[in-house]
C-alpha positions in Angstrom: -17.2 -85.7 80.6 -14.6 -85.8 77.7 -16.6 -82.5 75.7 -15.6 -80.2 78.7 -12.3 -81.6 79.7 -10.5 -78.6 78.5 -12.2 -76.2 80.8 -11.3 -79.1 83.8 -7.8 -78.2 82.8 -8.0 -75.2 84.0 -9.0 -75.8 87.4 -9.2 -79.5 88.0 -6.1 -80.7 89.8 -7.7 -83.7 90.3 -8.5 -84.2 86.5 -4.7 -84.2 85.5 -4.6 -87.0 88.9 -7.2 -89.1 87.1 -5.5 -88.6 83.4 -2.5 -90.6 84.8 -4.4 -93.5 85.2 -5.9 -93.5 81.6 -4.5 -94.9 78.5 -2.2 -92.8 76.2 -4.7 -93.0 73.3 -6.9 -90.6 75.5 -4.4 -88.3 75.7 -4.0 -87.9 72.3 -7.7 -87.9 71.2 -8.0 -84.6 74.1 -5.3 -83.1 71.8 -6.8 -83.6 68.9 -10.0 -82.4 69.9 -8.4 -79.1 71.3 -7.3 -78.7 67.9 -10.9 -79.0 65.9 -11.8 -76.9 69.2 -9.6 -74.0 68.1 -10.2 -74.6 64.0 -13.7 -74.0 64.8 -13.4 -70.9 66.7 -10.8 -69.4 64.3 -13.2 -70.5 61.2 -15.7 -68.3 63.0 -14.1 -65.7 64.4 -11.5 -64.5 61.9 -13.8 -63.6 59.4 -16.5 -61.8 61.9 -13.5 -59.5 63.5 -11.6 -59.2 60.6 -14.9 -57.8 58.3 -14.2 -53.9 59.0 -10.8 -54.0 58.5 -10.7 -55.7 55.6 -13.1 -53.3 53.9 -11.3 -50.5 55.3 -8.0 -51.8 53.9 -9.9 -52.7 50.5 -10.9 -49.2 50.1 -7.9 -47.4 50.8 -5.9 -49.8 48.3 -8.5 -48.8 46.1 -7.5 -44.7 46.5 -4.1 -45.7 45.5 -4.6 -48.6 42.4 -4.4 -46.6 39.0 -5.9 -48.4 35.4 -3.7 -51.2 35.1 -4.1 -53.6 32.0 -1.3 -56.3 31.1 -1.6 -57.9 28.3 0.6 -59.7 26.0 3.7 -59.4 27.8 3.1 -55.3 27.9 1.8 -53.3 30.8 -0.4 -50.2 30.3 -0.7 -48.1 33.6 -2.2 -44.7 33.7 -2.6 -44.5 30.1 1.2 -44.8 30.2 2.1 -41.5 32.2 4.6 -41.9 34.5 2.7 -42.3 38.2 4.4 -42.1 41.6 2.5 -43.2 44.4 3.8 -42.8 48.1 1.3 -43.7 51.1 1.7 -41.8 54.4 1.6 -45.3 55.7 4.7 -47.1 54.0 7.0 -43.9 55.6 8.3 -42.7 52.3 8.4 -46.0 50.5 7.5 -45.6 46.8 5.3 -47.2 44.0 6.6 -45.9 40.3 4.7 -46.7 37.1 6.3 -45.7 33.7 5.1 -47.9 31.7 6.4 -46.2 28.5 9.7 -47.0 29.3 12.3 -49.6 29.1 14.5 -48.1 31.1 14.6 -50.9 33.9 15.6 -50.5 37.8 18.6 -51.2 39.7 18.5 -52.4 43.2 21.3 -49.2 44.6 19.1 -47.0 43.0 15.7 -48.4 44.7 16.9 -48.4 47.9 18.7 -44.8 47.8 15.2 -43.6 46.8 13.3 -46.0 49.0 11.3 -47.4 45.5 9.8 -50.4 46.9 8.1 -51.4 43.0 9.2 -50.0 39.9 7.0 -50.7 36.7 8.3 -50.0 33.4 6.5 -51.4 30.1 7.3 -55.3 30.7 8.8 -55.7 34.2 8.2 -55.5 37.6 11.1 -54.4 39.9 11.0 -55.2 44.0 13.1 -53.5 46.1 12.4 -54.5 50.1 14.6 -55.2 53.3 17.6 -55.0 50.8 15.9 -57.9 48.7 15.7 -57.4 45.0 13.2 -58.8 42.2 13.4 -58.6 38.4 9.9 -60.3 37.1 9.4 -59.9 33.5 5.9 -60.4 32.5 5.2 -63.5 30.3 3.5 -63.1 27.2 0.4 -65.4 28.1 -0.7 -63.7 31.0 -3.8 -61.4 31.2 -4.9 -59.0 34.1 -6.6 -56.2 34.7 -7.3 -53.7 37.4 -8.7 -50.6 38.7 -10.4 -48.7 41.6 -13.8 -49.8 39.8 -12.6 -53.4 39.6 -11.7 -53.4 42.8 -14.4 -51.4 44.5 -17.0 -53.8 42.7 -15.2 -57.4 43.3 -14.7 -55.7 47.3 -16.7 -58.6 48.7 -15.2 -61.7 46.8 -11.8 -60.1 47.4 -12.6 -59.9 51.4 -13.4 -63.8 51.3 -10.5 -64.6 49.3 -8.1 -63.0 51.9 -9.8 -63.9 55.1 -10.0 -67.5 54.0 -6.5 -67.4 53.6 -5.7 -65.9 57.1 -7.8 -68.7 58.8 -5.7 -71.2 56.7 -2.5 -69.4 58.0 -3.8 -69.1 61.5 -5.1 -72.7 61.5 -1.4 -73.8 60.2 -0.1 -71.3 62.8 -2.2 -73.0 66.0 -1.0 -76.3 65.0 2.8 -75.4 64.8 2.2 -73.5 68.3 0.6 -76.5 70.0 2.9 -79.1 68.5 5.9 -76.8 70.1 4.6 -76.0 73.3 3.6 -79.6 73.3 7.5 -80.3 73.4 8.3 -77.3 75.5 5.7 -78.7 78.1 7.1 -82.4 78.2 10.9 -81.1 78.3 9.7 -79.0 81.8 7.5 -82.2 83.4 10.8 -84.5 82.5 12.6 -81.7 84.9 10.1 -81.3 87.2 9.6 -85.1 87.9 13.4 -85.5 88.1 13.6 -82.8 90.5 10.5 -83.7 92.5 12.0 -87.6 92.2 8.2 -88.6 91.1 9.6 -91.5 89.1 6.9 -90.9 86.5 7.3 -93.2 83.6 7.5 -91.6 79.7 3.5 -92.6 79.0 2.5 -90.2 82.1 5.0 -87.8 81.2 4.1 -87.2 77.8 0.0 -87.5 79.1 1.0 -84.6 81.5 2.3 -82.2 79.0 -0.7 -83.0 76.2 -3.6 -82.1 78.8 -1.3 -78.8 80.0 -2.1 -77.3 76.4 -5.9 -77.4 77.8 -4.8 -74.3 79.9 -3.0 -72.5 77.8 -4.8 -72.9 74.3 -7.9 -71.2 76.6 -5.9 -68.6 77.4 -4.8 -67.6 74.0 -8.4 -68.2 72.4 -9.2 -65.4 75.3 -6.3 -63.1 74.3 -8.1 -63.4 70.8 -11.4 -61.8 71.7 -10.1 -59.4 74.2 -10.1 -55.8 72.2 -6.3 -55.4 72.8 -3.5 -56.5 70.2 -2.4 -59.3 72.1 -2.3 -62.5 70.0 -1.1 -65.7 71.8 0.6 -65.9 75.5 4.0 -64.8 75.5 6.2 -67.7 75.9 7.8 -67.1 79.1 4.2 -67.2 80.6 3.1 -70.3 78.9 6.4 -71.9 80.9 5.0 -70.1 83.9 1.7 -71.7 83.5 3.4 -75.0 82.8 5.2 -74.5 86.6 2.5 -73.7 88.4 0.2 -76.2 86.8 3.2 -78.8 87.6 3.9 -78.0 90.9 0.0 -78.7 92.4 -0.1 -81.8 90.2 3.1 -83.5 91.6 2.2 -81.8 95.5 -1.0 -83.9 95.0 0.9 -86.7 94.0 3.2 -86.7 96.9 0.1 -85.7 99.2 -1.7 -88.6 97.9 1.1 -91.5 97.9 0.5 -94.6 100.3 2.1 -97.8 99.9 -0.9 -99.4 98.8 -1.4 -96.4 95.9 2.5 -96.1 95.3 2.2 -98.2 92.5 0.4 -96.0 90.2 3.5 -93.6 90.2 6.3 -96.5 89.6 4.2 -99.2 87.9 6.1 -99.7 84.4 5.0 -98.2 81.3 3.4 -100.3 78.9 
């Protein structure tokens, strides 16, 4: 059945057998479907495990944040008293707000003192990896924050950044499958050349779209294990890839008569 193909992938030698005698199209719909497979779980599970964090990390911002209030190109910060802010986890980086002065920043100076934002009365200075930013604030834009704000708005600013991370995961899955996609057909083009299978491109290219069954399992599994291990390293992926290859084309040769010869050297169509 097509709805549990994947998890034939990862045992089923015979399934990747019986691929290589289906059209492409299927190929491609399997891939597909491994993708709304792994949208879905990310949708549901980056917000879930994410939850604690999130208000963990919203709440310690919120220690930091002093009154800001910009407003007409001018920005008011700790009713203007110079404020230095240095958490124990950026190791010595700096925040400064003096927004009673004009006197603006200099990207030698920020990174001798390891100032990673300087805020003076109209501009915001960034100083990071030896990357400097000069943003002057325009006149029409309005903002205001605080550890009230912020503590009150904790929920709405949760969902705002977990939707974003399962955008940027989502965008992230389908630029890892597209590549391991190519990484997998580059090692069945070697291993059928080695093996002499004389599989044509259509079979080929099948091979290496059901092998992401495997290894998209595998990294949904990394996911949900309580370590911090996100994705399979790439070295195993090609290991998996191998291994995987290795039985298929053993079967192949196992299974080749001259009466079922064909279905290895018929042309591609």
């Amino acid at each position: 059945m097509f709805f549990i193909s994947p998890v034939k992938t990862l045992y089923s030698i015979k399934f990747y057998l019986q691929t290589l005698k289906e059209p492409l199209w299927k190929a491609f719909c399997f891939i597909a479907y491994l993708f709304v497979l792994g949208t879905i779980f990310i949708a549901i599970y980056i917000p879930a495990k994410l939850q604690q964090p999130l208000t963990q990390g919203v709440e310690k911002v919120a220690d930091y944040v002093p009154n800001i209030k910009v407003s007409n190109g001018v920005i008011t910060a700790n009713s203007n008293e110079r404020l230095v802010i240095s958490p124990k986890e950026l190791q010595g980086y700096k925040f400064i707000f003096d927004t009673a002065s004009t006197e603006p920043a200099y990207p030698t100076q920020m990174q001798k003192e390891n100032i990673m934002m300087y805020v003076n009365k109209d501009t915001v200075y960034f100083s990071l990896n030896g990357q400097f930013q000069e943003n002057k604030i325009q006149k029409d834009f309005n903002f205001e924050i605080s550890k009230d704000i912020l503590l009150t708005n904790k929920q709405q600013y949760i969902k705002t950044i977990s939707y974003i991370l399962v955008i940027v995961f989502i965008l992230v899955l389908a630029f890892r499958m597209v590549m391991l996609s190519i990484i997998a057909l580059i090692v069945v083009f070697i291993i059928n050349a080695a093996t002499k299978a004389n599989l044509g491109f259509r079979k080929i290219l099948a091979l290496a779209l059901y092998l992401q069954g495997p290894v998209l399992i595998l990294d949904l599994i990394l996911l949900i294990l309580p370590f911090h291990i996100v994705g399979i390293n790439v070295l195993v992926v090609l290991l998996i890839y191998i291994i995987y290859l290795n039985l298929i084309f053993f079967h192949l040769r196992a299974t080749v008569t001259p009466q079922t010869k064909n279905l290895i050297d018929e042309d591609e169509e």
